[in-house]
Wavefront OBJ file of the C-alpha trace (Angstrom):
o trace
v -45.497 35.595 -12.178
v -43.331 35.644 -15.500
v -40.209 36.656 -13.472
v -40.946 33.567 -11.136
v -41.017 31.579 -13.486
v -37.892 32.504 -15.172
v -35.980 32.534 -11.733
v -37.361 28.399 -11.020
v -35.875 27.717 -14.846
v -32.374 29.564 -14.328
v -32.389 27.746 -11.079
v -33.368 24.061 -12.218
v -30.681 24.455 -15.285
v -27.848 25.470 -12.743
v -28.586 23.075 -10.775
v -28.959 20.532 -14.049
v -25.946 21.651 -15.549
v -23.762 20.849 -12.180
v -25.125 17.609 -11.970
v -23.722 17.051 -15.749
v -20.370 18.445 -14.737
v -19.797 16.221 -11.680
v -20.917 13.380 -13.496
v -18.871 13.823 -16.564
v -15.815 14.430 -14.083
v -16.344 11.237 -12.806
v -17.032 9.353 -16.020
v -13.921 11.029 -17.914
v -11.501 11.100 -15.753
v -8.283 8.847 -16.546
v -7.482 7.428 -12.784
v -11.278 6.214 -12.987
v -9.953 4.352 -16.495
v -6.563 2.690 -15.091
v -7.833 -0.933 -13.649
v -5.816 -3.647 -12.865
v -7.872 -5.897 -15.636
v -5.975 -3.909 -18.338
v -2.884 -3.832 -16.503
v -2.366 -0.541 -16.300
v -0.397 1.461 -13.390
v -1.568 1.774 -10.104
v 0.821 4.273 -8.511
v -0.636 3.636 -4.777
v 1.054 0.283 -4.620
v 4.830 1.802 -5.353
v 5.595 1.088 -8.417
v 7.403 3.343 -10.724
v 5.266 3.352 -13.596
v 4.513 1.318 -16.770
v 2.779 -1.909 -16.979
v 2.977 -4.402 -14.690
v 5.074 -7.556 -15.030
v 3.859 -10.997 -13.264
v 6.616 -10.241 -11.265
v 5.481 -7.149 -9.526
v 2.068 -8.188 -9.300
v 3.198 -12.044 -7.376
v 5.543 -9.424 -5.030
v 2.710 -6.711 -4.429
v 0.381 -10.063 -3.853
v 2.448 -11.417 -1.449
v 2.777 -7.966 0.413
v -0.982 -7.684 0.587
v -1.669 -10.907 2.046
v 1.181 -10.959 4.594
v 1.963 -7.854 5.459
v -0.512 -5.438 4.232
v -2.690 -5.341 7.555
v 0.030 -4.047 10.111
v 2.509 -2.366 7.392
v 1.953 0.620 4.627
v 4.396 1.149 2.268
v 5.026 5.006 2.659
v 3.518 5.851 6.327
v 3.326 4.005 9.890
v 0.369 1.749 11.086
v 0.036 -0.982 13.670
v 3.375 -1.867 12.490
v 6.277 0.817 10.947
v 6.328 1.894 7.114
v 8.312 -0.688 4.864
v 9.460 1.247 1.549
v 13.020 0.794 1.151
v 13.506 -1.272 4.151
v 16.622 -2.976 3.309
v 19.032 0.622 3.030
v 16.864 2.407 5.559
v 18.493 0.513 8.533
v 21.412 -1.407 9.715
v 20.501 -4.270 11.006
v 22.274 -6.544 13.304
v 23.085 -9.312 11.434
v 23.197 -10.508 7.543
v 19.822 -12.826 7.965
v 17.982 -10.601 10.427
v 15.620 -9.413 7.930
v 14.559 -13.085 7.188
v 14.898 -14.630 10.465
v 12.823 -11.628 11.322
v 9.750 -12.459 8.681
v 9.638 -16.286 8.679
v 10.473 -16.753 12.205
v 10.699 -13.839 14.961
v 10.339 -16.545 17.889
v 14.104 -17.751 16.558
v 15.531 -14.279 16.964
v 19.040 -14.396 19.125
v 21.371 -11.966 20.820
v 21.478 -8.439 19.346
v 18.954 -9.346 16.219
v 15.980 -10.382 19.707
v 16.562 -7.252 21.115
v 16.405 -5.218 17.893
v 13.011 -7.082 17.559
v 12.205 -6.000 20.891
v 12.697 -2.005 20.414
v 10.113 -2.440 17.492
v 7.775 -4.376 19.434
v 7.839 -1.750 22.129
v 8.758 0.969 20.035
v 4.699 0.185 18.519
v 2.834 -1.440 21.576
v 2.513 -4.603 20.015
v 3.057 -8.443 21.380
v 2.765 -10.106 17.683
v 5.408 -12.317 17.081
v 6.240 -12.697 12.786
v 5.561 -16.486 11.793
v 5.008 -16.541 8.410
v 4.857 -19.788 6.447
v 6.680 -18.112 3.138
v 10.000 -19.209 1.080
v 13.132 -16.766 1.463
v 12.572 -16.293 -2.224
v 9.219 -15.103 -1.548
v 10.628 -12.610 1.358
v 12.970 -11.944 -1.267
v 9.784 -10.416 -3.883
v 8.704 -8.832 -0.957
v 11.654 -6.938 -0.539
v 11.950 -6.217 -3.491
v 8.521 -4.760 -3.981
v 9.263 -2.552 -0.819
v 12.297 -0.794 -2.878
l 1 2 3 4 5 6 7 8 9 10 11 12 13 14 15 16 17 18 19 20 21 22 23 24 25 26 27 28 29 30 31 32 33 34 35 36 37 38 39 40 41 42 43 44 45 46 47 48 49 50 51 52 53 54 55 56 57 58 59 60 61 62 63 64 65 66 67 68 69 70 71 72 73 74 75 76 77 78 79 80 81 82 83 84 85 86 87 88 89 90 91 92 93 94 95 96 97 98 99 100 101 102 103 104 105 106 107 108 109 110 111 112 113 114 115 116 117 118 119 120 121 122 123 124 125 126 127 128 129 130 131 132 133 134 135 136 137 138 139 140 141 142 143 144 145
């Protein structure tokens, strides 16, 4: 009966003292401490490192809300991976890029059928019509490098 007992209370403290080790994993560890509240750096969204300017944060904004549900950063989804997008690729023309973002519908020549190869190149009929400034393509852009 003693050794029963002794066998239930080296089980229950294992048992106890994993729960305390997972939990205090959790609790401790620093990527569970960096929130955007105290500005510190959230290496998933590209970013180099350090603290965030307003700058990075407006540019990462804008990337979420316009281009965050068909395009990653780093891999392909509905729509191809972005990071570094303006060295990656010749492109047919200076403005293509823009033309591209604010208005596919206005794409001419070699620049439509460029848009074309992507379109078929990822089974997809959406047409790009955002209603953003160059300068805000621009931040975009820019957060993409």
């Amino acid at each position: 009966m003693r050794k029963d007992i002794k066998i239930i209370l080296f089980s229950v403290t294992t048992f106890l003292v994993l729960i305390m080790v997972v939990f205090f994993s959790f609790v401790f560890n620093p990527k569970h401490d960096q929130t955007i509240e105290n500005k510190t750096q959230d290496f998933s969204c590209g970013n180099s490192g350090g603290i965030y300017s307003e700058f990075s944060e407006n540019s990462r904004n804008l990337f979420i809300a316009n281009c965050a549900a068909c395009h990653k950063k780093y891999k392909k989804a509905t729509g191809p991976a972005l990071s570094d997008l303006q060295n990656k690729i010749v492109y047919p023309s200076e403005n293509y890029l823009y033309i591209f973002i604010i208005n596919e519908d206005s794409l001419t020549g070699k620049d439509l059928e460029r848009a074309k190869l992507i379109s078929k190149e990822y089974l997809s009929d959406y047409q790009h019509k955002f209603r953003i400034t160059k300068t805000e393509v621009d931040d975009i852009l820019l957060y993409l490098d």
